[in-house]
N, C-alpha and C positions, 0 to 999 in steps of 0.2 A: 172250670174251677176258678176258686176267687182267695184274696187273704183269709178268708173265711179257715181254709183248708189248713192252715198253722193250727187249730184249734183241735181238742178232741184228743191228744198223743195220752198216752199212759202213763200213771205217774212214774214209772222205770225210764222212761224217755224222756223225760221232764228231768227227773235225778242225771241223767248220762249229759243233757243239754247243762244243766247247772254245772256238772262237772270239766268240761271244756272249756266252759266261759272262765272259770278258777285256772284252768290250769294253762289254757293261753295267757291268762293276768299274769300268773307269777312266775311263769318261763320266758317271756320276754322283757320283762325285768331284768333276769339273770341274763339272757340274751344280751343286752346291751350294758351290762355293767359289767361282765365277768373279763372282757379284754382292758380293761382298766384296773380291774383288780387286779388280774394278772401284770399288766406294767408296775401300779403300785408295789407288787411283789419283789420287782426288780428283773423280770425276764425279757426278753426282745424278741422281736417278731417270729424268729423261728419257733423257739422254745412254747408260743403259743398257739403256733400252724401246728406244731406236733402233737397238742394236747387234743385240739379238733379235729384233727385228721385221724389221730387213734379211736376215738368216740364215731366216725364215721366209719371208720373199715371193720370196726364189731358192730357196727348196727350193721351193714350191708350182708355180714356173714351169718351173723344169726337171724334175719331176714330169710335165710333159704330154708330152717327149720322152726320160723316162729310160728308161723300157722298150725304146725303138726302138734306143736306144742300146747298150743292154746285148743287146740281140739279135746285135746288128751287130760288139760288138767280145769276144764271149763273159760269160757271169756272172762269172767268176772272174778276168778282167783285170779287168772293169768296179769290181769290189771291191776291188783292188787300186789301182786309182786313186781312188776314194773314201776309202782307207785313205793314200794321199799328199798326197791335198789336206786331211786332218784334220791330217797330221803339218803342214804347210807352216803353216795358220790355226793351228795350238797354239805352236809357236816364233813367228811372229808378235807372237800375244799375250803370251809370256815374254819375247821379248827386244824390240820394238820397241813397247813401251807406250804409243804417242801415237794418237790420236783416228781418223785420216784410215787409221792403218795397222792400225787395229783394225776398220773398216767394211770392208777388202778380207777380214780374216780371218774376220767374217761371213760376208759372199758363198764365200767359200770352202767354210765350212763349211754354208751352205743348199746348194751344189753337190753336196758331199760326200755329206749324208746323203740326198737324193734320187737319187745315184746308186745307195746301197750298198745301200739296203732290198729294191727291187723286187729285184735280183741275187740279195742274198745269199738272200731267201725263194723264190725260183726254182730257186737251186741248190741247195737245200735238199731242194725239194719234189723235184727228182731223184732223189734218194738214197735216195726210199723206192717203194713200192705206192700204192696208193688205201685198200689196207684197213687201213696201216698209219701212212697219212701224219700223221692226228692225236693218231698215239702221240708220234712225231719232231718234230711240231712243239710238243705240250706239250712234252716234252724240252728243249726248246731251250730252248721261254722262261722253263720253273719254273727250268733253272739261270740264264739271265738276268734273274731278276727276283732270284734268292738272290746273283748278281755285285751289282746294284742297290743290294742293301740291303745288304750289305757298304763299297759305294762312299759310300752314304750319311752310313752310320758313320763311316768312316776318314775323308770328308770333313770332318767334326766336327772328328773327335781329333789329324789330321796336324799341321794347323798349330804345337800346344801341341804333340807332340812335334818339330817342324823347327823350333823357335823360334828367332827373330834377327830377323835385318834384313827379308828377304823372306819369311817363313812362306807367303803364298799362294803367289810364286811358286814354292818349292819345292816346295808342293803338287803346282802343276799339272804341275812337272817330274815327279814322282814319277808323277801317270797319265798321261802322254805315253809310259813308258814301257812301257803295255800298248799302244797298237800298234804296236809294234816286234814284241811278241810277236803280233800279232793278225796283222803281215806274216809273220813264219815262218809259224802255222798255215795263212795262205788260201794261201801258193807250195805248199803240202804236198799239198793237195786238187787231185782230176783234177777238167779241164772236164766238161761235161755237155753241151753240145750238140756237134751235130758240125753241119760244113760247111753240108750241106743245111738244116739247122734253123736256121742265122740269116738266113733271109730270113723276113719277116711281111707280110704283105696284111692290112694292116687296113679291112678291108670294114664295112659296116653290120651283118652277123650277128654281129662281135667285138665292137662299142660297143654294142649292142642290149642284151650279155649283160652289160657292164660296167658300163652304165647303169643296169641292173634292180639287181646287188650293189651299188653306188656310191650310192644311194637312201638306202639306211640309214648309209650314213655321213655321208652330207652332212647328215642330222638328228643325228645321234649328233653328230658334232664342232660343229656348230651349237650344240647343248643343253651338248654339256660346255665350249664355249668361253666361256658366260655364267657358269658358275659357278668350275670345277675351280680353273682359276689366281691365285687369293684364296681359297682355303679357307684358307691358312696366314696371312692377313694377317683372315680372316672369324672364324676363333679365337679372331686376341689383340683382336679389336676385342670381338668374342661375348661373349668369359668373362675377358678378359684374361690369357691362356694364353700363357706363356713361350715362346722359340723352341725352348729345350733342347727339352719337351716336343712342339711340335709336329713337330721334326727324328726324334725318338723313335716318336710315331706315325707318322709317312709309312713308317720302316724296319721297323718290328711290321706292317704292312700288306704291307709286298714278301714280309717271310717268311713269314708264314700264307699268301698268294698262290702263293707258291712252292711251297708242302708241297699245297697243296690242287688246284694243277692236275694233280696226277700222277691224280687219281681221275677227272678231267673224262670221257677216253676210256675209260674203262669206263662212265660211266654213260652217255655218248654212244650206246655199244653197247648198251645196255639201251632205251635212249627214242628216239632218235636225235637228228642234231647237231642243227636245227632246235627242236625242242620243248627240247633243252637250253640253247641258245639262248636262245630267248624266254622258258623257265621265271626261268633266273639273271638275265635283263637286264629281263624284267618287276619281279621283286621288287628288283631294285637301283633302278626307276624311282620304287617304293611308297616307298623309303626315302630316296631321294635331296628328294620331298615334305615328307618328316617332318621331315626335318631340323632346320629353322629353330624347331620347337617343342620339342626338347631342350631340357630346364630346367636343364643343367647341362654340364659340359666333359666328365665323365665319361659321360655317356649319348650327349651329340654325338659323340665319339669312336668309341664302341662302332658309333654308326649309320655313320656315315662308313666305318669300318674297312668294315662288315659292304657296306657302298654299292657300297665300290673293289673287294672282291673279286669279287663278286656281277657288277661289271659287267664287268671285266677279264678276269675265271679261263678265260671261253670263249674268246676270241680266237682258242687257237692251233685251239681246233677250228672254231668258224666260218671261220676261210683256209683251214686243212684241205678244209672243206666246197664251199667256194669254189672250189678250183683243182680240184676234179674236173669242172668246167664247160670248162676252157682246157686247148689242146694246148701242150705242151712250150715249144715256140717263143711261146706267148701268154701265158705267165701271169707273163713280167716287163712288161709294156706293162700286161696288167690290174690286178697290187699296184701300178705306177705309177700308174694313171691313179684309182684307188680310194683311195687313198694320198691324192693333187691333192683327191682331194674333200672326204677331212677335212681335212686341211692345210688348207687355202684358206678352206673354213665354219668351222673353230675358230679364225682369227687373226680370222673375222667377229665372231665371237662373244665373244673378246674386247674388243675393240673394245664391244659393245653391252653387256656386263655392265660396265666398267669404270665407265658412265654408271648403270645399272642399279644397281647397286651403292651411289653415291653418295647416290643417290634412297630406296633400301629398302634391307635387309637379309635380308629376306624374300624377295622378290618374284623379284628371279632361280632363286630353286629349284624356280618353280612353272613359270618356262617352260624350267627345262630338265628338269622332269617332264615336260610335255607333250611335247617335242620325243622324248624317249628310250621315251614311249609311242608314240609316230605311228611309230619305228624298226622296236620292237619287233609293231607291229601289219602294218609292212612285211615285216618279213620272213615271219611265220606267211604272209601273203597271196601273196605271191611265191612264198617255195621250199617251204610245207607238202605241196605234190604232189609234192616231191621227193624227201620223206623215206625214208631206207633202210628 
């Protein structure tokens, strides 16, 4: 197979692709301006741990019934309410700024994003083949990760050009405005299941198989929950590295990300997804070790970068690889309930690095090497008889 194989999706696949690339832009917009909103507000570090940590433990929770949900009331409504309850939490947080009314627009938004993901990578996975699923799903997310690092940027620069009174909040109005666009594209897109395919039996042979995939996440988000979410605060303490530049590196990282998974599924096709897999996310473990012994910002930078791609670029081929396990009707219950398992082990793991952290600077990168080896030694042992 060649870039060729990009070519030929449906226009429903084309519409779902457009709508990722939207709605990575104007979520990581909001991603990097909303902890400054919130300071402009006047709250302190706790008061806005609480606000993400509430949005995280209703996503993990409704994570264990989104799948069943989105079976029952179709992928493409079910994203469509997910895209309501984001709109309902973002006007919340713009117009009703007080404490009590911003913990409902969390819960909202842990609602939200544990509804939309199983969905929309279900409907997704509709749209294409088995041979060709992890052309469409790199597709998807190198342009979601180029929306990303786009969002990241503008986050920056918005403010100082909307300048006055409320700079952030006209931020966040200005990405509220991609899901307006994100509801046109998903009304655009046809259902994919029909009638008979929204009933699911979830029997012991469906949790058997979701459990054996669910194994390496529940390490993987375990291992990155100790480190990933203080590398920008591990930095400025490290080398005493500006936030300009640390903001700079995170969106240098989306984009080489983004340019580099289009080659994933060709070399997938060469080795297969499995050994590509454990090739890329082995050497992201080697380096994620190394880390803490960079003698400089520049050399830690380079590893890091080289860390996040390494470990990230496969993704869209490992779900790829994934849902050719699960029938049509099973594989929003199985990115749910796989989903639950990171979610849930990386707010663990924050929690333990936080402590971790306080203790060493060191020392958390050695157990989330270990943990992202034990993944990577999962998966070869699991699906290496599965390999194409």
């Amino acid at each position: 197979m060649s870039l060729k194989d990009y070519r030929g999706f449906s226009r429903d696949a084309k519409l779902v692709v457009a709508y990722s690339f939207f709605g990575w832009l104007g979520g990581n917009i909001t991603w990097f301006i909303l902890p400054f909103y919130f300071r402009a507000l006047g709250m302190d570090f706790t008061d806005i741990g609480t606000l993400f940590s509430i949005s995280t433990i209703v996503q993990s929770l409704i994570l264990l019934v989104s799948g069943q949900v989105s079976v029952r009331l179709g992928y493409k409504r079910t994203v469509l309410l997910a895209l309501f309850l984001y709109l309902a939490a973002r006007m919340l947080q713009v117009f009703y700024p007080v404490f009590w009314v911003l913990i409902i627009a969390s819960v909202l938004l842990g609602m939200g994003t544990a509804l939309e993901w199983p969905a929309l990578t279900a409907l997704l996975s509709g749209e294409t083949t088995d041979e060709k699923r992890h052309y469409l799903f790199t597709l998807n997310s190198a342009l979601g990760t180029a929306g990303a690092a786009f969002g990241m940027i503008l986050g920056g620069i918005l403010p100082k050009l909307l300048d006055g009174s409320s700079p952030y909040k006209h931020t966040l109005l200005f990405a509220i405005s991609f899901l307006v666009v994100q509801m046109i594209l998903m009304v655009l897109v046809s259902p994919v299941l029909g009638r008979k395919e929204k009933r699911l039996r979830v029997g012991k042979g469906l949790l058997v198989k979701i459990a054996k995939f669910s194994l390496p996440n529940v390490l993987i988000g375990l291992g990155a929950g100790v480190t990933i979410p203080y590398m920008g605060l591990w930095f400025n303490l490290r080398f005493g590295t500006g936030l300009e530049s640390i903001g700079g590196l995170f969106a240098i990282q989306q984009m080489m990300m983004a340019f580099g998974m289009f080659l994933m599924p060709l070399i997938a096709d060469r080795i297969g997804s499995v050994k590509t897999v454990v090739g890329f996310n082995g050497s992201a473990t080697a380096l994620i070790v190394a880390l803490p012994f960079a003698p400089g910002f520049l050399v830690a930078a380079l590893i890091y970068t080289l860390r996040t791609i390494l470990m990230n670029i496969v993704n869209p081929i490992w779900d790829a690889f994934a849902l050719r396990f699960f029938t049509k009707e099973e594989r929003a219950t199985s990115i749910a309930l796989r989903s639950f398992a990171w979610t849930s082990t990386f707010g663990i793991g924050q929690y333990l690095g936080g402590m971790i952290f306080d203790y060493s600077l060191t020392v958390p990168f050695f157990i989330t090497g270990i943990l992202y080896g034990l993944a990577v030694l999962a998966i070869w042992v699991l699906f290496a008889g599965y390999e194409e």
